[in-house]
C-alpha positions in Angstrom: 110.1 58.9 -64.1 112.9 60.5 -62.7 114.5 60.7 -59.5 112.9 63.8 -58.6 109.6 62.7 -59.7 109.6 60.6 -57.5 111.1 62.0 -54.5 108.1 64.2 -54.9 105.5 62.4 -55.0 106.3 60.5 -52.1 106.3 63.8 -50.5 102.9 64.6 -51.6 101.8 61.3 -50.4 103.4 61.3 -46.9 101.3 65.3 -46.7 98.1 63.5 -47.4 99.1 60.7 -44.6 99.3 62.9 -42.2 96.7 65.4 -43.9 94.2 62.2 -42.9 96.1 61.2 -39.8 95.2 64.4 -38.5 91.6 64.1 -39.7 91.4 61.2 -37.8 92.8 62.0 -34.5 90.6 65.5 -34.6 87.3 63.2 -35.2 88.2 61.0 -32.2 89.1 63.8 -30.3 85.2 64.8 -30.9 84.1 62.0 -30.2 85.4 61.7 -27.0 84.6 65.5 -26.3 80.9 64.6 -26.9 80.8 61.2 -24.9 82.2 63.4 -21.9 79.7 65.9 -22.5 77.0 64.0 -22.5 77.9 61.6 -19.8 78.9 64.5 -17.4 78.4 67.9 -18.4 74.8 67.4 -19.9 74.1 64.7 -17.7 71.0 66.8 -15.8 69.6 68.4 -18.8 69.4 64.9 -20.4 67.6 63.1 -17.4 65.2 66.0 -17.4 64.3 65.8 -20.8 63.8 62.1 -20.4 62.1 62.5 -17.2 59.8 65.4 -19.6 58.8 62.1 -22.1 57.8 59.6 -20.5 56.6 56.2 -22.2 53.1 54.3 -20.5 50.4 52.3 -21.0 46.8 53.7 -20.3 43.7 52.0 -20.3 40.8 53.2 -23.2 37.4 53.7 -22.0 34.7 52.1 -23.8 31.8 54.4 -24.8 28.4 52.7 -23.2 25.9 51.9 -25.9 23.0 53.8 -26.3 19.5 52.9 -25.4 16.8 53.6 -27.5 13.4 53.4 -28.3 11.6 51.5 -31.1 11.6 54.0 -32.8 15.1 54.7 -32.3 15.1 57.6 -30.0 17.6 58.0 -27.9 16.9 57.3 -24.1 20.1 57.4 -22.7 23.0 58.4 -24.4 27.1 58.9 -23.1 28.6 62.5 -23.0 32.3 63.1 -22.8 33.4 64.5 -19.7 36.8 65.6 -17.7 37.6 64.3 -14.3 40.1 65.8 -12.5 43.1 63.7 -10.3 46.3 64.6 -8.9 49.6 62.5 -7.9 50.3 63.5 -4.4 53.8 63.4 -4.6 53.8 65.7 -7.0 51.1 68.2 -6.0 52.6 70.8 -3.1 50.3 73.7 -3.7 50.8 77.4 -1.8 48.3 78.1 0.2 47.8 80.9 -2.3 47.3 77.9 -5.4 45.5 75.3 -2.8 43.0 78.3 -1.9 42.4 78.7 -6.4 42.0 75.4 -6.9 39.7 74.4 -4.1 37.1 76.7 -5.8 38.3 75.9 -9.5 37.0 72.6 -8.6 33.9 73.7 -6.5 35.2 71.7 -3.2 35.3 73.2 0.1 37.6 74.6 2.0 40.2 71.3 3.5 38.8 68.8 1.5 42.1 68.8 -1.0 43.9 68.5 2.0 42.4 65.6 3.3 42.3 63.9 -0.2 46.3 64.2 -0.8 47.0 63.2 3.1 45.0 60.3 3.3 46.8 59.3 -0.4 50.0 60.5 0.7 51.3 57.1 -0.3 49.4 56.9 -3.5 50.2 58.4 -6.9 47.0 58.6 -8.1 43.8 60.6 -6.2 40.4 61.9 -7.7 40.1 65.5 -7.2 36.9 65.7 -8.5 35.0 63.4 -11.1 33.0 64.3 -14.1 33.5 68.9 -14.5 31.8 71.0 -16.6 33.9 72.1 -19.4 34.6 75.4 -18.0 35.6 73.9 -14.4 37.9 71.6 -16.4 39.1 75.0 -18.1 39.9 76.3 -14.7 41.7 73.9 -13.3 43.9 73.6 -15.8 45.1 77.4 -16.2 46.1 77.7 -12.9 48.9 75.2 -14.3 49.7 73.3 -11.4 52.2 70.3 -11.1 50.6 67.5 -10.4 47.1 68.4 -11.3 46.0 65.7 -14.4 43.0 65.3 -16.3 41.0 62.2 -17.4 38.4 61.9 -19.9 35.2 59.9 -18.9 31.7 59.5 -20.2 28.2 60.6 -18.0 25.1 58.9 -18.8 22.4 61.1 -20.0 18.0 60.8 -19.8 17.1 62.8 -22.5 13.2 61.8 -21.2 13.8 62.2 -17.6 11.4 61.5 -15.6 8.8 60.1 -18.2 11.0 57.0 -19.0 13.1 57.1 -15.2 12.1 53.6 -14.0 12.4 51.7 -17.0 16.2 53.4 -17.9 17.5 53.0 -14.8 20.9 54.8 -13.8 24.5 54.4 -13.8 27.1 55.2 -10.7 29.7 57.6 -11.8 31.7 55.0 -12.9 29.4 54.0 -15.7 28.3 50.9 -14.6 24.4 50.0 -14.1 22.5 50.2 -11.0 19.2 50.1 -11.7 16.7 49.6 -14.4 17.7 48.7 -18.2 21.2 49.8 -17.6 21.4 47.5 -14.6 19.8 44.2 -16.8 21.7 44.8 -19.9 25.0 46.1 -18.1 27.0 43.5 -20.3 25.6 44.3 -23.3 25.9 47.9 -22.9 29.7 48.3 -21.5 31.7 47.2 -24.0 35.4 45.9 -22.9 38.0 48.1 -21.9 41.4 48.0 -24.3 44.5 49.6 -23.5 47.0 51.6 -25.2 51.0 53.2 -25.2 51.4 56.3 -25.3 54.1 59.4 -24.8 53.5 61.6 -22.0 55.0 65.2 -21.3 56.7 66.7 -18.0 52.7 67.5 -17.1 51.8 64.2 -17.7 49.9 65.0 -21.1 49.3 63.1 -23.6 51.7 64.3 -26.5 51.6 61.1 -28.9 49.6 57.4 -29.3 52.5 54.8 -29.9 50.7 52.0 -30.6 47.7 49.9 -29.3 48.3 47.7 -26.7 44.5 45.8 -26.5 41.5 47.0 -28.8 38.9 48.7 -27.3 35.0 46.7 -27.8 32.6 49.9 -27.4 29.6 48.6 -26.0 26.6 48.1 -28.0 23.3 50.2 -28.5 20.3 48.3 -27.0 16.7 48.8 -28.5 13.8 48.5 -26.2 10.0 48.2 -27.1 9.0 51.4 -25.6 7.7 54.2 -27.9 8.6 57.2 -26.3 5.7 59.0 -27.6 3.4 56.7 -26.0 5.5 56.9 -22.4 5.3 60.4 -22.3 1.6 60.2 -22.7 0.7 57.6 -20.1 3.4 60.0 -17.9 1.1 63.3 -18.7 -2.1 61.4 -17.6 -1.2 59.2 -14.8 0.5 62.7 -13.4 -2.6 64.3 -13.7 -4.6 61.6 -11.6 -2.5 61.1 -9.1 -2.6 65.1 -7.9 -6.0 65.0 -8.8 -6.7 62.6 -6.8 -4.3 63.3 -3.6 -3.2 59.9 -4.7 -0.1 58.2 -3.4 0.8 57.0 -6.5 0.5 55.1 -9.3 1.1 52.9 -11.8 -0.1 52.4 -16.1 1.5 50.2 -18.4 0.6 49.6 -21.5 1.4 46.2 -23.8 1.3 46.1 -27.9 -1.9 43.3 -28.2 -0.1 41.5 -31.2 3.0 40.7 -29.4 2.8 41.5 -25.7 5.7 44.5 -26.2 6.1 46.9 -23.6 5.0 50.1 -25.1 5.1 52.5 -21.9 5.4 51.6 -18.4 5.2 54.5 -15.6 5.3 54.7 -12.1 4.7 57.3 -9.2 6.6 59.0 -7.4 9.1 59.1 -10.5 13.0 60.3 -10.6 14.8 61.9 -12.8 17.8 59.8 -13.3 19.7 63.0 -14.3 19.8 64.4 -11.3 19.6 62.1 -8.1 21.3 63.9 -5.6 18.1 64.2 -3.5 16.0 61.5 -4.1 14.6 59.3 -1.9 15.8 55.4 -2.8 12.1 54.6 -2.8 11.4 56.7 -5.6 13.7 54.2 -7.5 11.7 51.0 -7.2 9.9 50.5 -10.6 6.6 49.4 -9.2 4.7 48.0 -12.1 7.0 45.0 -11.4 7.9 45.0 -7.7 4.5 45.9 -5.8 2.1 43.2 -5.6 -1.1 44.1 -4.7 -4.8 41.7 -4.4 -6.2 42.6 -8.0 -10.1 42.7 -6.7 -12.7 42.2 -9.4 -10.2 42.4 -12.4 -9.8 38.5 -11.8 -13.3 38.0 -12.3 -13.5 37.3 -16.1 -11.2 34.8 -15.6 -13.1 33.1 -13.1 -15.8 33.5 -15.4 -13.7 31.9 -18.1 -13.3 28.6 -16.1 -17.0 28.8 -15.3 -17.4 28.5 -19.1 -15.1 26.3 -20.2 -15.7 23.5 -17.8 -19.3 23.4 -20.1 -22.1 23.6 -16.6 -22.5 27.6 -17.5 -23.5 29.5 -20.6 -23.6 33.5 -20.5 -27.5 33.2 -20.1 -26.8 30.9 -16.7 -28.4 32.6 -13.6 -27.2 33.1 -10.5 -29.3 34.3 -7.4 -27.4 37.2 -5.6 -30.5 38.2 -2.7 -30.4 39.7 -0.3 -27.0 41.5 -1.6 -24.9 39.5 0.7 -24.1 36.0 1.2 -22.6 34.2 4.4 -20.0 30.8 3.5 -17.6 29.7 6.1 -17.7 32.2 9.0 -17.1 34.9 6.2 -20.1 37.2 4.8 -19.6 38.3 1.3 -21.4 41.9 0.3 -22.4 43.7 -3.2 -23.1 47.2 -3.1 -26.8 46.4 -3.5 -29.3 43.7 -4.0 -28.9 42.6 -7.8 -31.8 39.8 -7.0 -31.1 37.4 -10.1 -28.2 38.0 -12.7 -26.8 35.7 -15.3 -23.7 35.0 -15.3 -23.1 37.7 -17.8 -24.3 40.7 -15.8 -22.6 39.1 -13.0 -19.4 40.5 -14.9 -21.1 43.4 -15.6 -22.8 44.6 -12.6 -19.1 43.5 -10.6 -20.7 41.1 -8.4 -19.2 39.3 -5.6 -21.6 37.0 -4.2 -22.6 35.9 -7.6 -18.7 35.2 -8.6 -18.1 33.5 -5.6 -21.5 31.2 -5.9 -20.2 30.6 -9.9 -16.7 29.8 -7.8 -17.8 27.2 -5.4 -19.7 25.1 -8.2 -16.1 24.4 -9.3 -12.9 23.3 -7.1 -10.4 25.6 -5.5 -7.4 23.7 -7.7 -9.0 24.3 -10.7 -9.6 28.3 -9.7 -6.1 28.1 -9.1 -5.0 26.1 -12.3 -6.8 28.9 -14.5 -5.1 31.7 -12.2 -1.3 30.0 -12.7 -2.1 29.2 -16.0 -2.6 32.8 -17.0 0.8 33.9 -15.2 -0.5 34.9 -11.5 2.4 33.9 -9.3 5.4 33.7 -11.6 7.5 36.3 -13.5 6.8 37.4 -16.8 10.6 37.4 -17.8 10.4 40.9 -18.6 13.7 41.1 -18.2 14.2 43.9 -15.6 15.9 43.8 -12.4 13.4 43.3 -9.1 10.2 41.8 -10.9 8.3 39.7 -8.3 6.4 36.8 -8.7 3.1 37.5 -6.5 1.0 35.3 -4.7 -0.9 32.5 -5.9 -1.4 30.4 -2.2 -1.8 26.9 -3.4 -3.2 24.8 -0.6 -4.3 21.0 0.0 -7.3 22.0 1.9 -9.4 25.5 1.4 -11.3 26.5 3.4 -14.9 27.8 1.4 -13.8 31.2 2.6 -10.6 31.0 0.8 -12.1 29.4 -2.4 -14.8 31.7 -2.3 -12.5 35.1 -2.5 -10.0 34.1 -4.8 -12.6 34.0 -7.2 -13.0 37.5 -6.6 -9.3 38.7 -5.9 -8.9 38.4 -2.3 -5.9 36.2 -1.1 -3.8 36.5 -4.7 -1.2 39.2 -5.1 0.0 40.2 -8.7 2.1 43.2 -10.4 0.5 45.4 -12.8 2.6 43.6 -15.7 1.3 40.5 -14.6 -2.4 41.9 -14.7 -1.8 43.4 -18.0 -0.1 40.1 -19.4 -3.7 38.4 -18.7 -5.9 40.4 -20.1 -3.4 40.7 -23.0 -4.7 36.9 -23.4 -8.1 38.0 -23.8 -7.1 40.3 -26.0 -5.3 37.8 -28.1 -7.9 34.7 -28.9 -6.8 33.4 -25.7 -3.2 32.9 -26.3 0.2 33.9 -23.8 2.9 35.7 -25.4 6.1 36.2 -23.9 6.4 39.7 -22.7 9.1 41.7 -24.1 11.1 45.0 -23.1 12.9 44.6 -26.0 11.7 45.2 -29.7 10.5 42.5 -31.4 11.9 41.5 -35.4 9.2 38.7 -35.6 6.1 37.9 -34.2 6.5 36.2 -31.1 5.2 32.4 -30.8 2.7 31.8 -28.1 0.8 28.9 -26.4 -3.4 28.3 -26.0 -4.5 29.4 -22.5 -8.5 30.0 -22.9 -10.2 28.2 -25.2 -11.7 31.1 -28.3 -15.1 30.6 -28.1 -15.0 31.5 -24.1 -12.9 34.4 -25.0 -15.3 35.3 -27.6 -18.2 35.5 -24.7 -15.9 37.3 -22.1 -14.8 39.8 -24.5 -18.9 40.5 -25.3 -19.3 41.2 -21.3 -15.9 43.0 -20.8 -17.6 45.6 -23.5 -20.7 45.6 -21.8 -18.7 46.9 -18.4 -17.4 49.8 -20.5 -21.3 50.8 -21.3 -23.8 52.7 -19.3 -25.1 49.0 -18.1 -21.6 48.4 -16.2 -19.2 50.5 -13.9 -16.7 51.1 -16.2 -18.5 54.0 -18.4 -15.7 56.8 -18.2 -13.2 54.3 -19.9 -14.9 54.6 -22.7 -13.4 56.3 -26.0 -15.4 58.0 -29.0 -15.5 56.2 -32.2 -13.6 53.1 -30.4 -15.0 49.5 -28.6 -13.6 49.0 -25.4 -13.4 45.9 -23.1 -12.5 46.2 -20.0 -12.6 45.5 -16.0 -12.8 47.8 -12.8 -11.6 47.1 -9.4 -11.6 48.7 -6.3 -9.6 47.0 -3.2 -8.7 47.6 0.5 -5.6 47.7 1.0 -4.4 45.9 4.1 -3.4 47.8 7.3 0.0 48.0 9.1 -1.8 46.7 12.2 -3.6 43.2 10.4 -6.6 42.7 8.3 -7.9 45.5 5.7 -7.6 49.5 6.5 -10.9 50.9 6.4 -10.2 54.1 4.6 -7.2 52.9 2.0 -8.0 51.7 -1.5 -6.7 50.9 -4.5 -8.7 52.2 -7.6 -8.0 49.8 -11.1 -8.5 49.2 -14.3 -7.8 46.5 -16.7 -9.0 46.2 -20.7 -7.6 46.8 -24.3 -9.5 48.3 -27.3 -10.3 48.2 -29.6 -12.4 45.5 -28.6 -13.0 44.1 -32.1 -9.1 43.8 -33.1 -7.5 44.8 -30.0 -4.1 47.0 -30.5 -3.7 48.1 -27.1 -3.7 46.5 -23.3 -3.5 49.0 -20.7 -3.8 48.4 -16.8 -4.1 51.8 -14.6 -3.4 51.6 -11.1 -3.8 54.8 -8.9 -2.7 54.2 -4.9 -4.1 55.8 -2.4 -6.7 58.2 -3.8 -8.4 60.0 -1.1 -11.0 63.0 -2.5 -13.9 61.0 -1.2 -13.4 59.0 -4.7 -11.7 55.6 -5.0 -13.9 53.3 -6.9 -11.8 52.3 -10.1 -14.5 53.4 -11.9 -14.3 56.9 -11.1 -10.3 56.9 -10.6 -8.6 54.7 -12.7 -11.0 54.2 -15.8 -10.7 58.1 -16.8 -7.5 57.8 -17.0 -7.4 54.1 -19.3 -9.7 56.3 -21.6 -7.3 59.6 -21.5 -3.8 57.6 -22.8 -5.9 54.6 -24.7 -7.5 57.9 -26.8 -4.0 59.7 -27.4 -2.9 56.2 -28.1 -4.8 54.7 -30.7 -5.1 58.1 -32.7 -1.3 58.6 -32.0 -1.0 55.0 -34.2 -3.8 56.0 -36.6 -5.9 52.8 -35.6 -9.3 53.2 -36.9 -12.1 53.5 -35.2 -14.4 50.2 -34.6 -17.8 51.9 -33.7 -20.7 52.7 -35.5 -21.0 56.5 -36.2 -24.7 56.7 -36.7 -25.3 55.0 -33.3 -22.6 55.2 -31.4 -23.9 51.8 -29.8 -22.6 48.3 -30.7 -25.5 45.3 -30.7 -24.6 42.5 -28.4 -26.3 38.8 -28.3 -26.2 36.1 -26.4 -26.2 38.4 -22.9 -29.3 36.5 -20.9 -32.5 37.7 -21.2 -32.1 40.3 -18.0 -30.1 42.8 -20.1 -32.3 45.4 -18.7 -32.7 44.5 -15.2 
């Protein structure tokens, strides 16, 4: 190489040192450019933008399970709705915007105000909880800062009022208050998780980051009820109670196999999806929280004792003249002079004196043993908030007075479940099952409570009431056996003792009567159109939803078709007295 050569290509090499030199010093010069830019001249524009996305944890609402029936209607069911809340720092309205969205949201005139003043240290302020979708709609366009949304979930009744007291009702923040969603609250709420998320300058949710805690939905619930068979016993007991200028009323009916609550209805009823002007009263499910003295539907229990303690057969008789009877400073009537009964027409014909004189052949504890034994004066476990034991007095000394009306009703208080769980016993070869609002996989196990051979003989009277012989003949169903029990009681006055014009009209009994399906107790307060004996009041209406019933389930009918008329033996020798 010569001397030239290489004079040049140093040269060439001291160009491209400086060539990159000068890259260099330009790329730093960016650099520096940029960090100034960004640390002062942008400075604004970059805090807004990050003040634009904004990086938080929310909490995730669980949906509430459903509730449905055994069939697996839905009874209650969670909607999506909008709520809408506003940070009061934020929110300075005109009085041009305050004025829009005070009627966007359906509020009157100052009530915004108040809200953001009294939360004036707050950042966080309902506006108004659970809008339409077109409210929400409206709100939002008039584009407010500091206006937010939130989604939530309202508890719908697709049924109503048929199925009102049994469902219950949620407060606006989803929680239970009454009823099935008030029992089963736990079950039904799920667990609330919590997630990250990227906000925009509105505070809208732009992106999920990542989940934080999982959400646990809650789970559906399934109750006993058949919704077909509620809305029926609604229809009916409805009709009654105008009918009858009644008060109100109660029916609930029990599956015979496995004690199941199938319907239970109550009046006055509520329809949960809409309280705003009900009357808390209206809320109290009273098939389990109103006791009332049961009257002659405890008598074929006391009969039962009478039998099983072996000194009475059905054909024992009992002397009931002159039609009343005077123990212990207390004079018990009948509505006539029955002369001599046996003990079967005694349940039959509904009499008092003759129960009471079966009664006193027998001690008051072991009346009262038979009356705790078949659930008087304890809960059923039903499982629904507000259930009340009764009254089942349990003394060391009775007076004959006392021993003598318990026999017949007087001086025991019970629920209409816990009337309906007894004569579920006689409908079941004399053995308790475990009532149930929820539905049953499996048969439920039970215990003995009245020996089958006296159930045998009860059941043969209880039929006999629902014939032209007893006073239960408008409970009776075409094509069907029925077993059953009036009762008529005074209810007691305000001012002490028994109100002279205030019954109680009732019926107790299940069919059909040779493999019963069905137990259904009616209960109509108050009627007062000169009719109140339960069986003119409340055995039409045990025949009106035990008809729709058993056809609605395709049970057949136990009857004879020729005859219409079903032999009985073993009923004493006065059948036609």
């Amino acid at each position: 190489m010569s001397k030239n050569d290489a004079s040049q290509m140093l040269g060439e090499i001291q160009v491209r040192h400086w060539v990159v030199l000068g890259f260099l010093v330009l790329g730093m010069m960016f650099l520096l450019f940029r960090a100034l830019q960004l640390q002062v001249l942008d400075n604004g524009r970059l805090q807004a933008e990050g003040r634009a996305r904004q990086l938080g944890a929310i909490a995730v609402k669980p949906v509430r399970g459903r509730i449905l029936d055994r069939r697996g209607e839905v009874l209650a069911i969670s909607t999506p709705v909008d709520s809408i809340w506003a940070d009061p720092n934020i929110l300075k309205p005109t009085e041009s915007e305050l004025k829009d969205l005070t009627e966007a949201l359906g509020l009157l005139p100052g009530q915004i105000e108040k809200l953001l003043q009294r939360y004036s240290d707050k950042k966080f302020v309902y506006l108004r909880r659970h809008l339409p979708p077109d409210a929400t709609r409206n709100v939002l366009s008039l584009n407010l800062p500091g206006v937010y949304t939130q989604r939530e979930y309202r508890r719908y009744y697709p049924s109503g009022l048929s199925a009102g007291h049994i469902l219950g009702f949620t407060n606006i923040d989803d929680q239970g208050q009454e009823g099935v969603e008030k029992a089963f609250d736990k079950h039904l709420s799920g667990v609330e998780g919590k997630k990250r998320v990227l906000r925009d300058a509105k505070r809208r949710i732009i992106q999920d980051v990542d989940s934080v805690k999982p959400v646990y939905h809650g789970r559906d619930l399934v109750l006993s009820i058949d919704l077909r068979l509620q809305a029926i016993a609604h229809r009916y007991l409805t009709e009654a109670v105008h009918t009858n200028n009644a008060a109100g009323g109660s029916a609930l009916l029990l599956d015979a196999k496995t004690s199941e609550v199938l319907a239970m209805v109550n009046l006055p009823d509520f329809n949960p999806n809409d309280r705003s002007d009900i009357n808390n009263g209206n809320f109290r499910n009273r098939a389990i929280t109103d006791v009332f003295e049961p009257g002659s539907t405890v008598k074929p229990f006391t009969m039962s004792l009478a039998l099983a303690s072996g000194s009475f057969t059905p054909d024992s008789m009992v002397e009931t003249s002159p039609g009343y009877y005077r123990i212990g400073g207390w004079t018990i009537h009948d509505i006539k002079d029955y002369g001599n009964l046996s003990l079967s027409r005694v349940l039959i014909k509904s009499s008092n004196i003759g129960t009471a004189k079966i009664a006193m052949e027998m001690t008051p504890h072991e009346l009262h043993k038979t009356f705790f034994d078949i659930g008087f004066g304890q809960i059923t476990g039903v499982e629904l908030p507000g259930e009340q034991s009764g009254i089942l007095p349990n003394r060391s000394r009775w007076r004959a007075s006392e021993h003598a009306s318990l026999a017949y009703g007087y001086g025991v208080a019970v629920t209409s479940l816990q009337l309906a769980r007894a004569y579920a016993i006689l409908a079941s070869n004399g053995v308790m099952l475990p009532i149930s609002i929820r539905r049953q996989q499996e048969t439920p196990r039970g215990h003995k409570v009245i020996p089958e051979d006296v159930v045998v003989d009860i059941n043969k009277m209880l039929e006999q009431v629902v014939s032209p012989e007893g006073t239960a003949q408008l409970a009776s169903i075409p094509a069907f056996r029925v077993a059953g029990k009036t009762g008529t009681v005074r209810k007691l006055s305000s001012e002490g003792g028994y109100a002279v014009d205030s019954y109680q009209a009732l019926f107790a009994g299940f069919a059909p009567a040779s493999d019963p399906r069905f137990v259904l107790v009616v209960l109509i307060d108050e009627p007062s159109v000169n009719r109140y004996y339960g069986g003119e009041v409340a055995a039409p209406v045990f025949s009106k939803i035990m008809t729709d019933a058993l056809r609605l389930r395709g049970v057949p009918g136990d009857r004879d078709a020729n005859t219409n008329q079903i032999v009985f033996s073993n009923l004493g020798s006065d059948m036609d007295a």
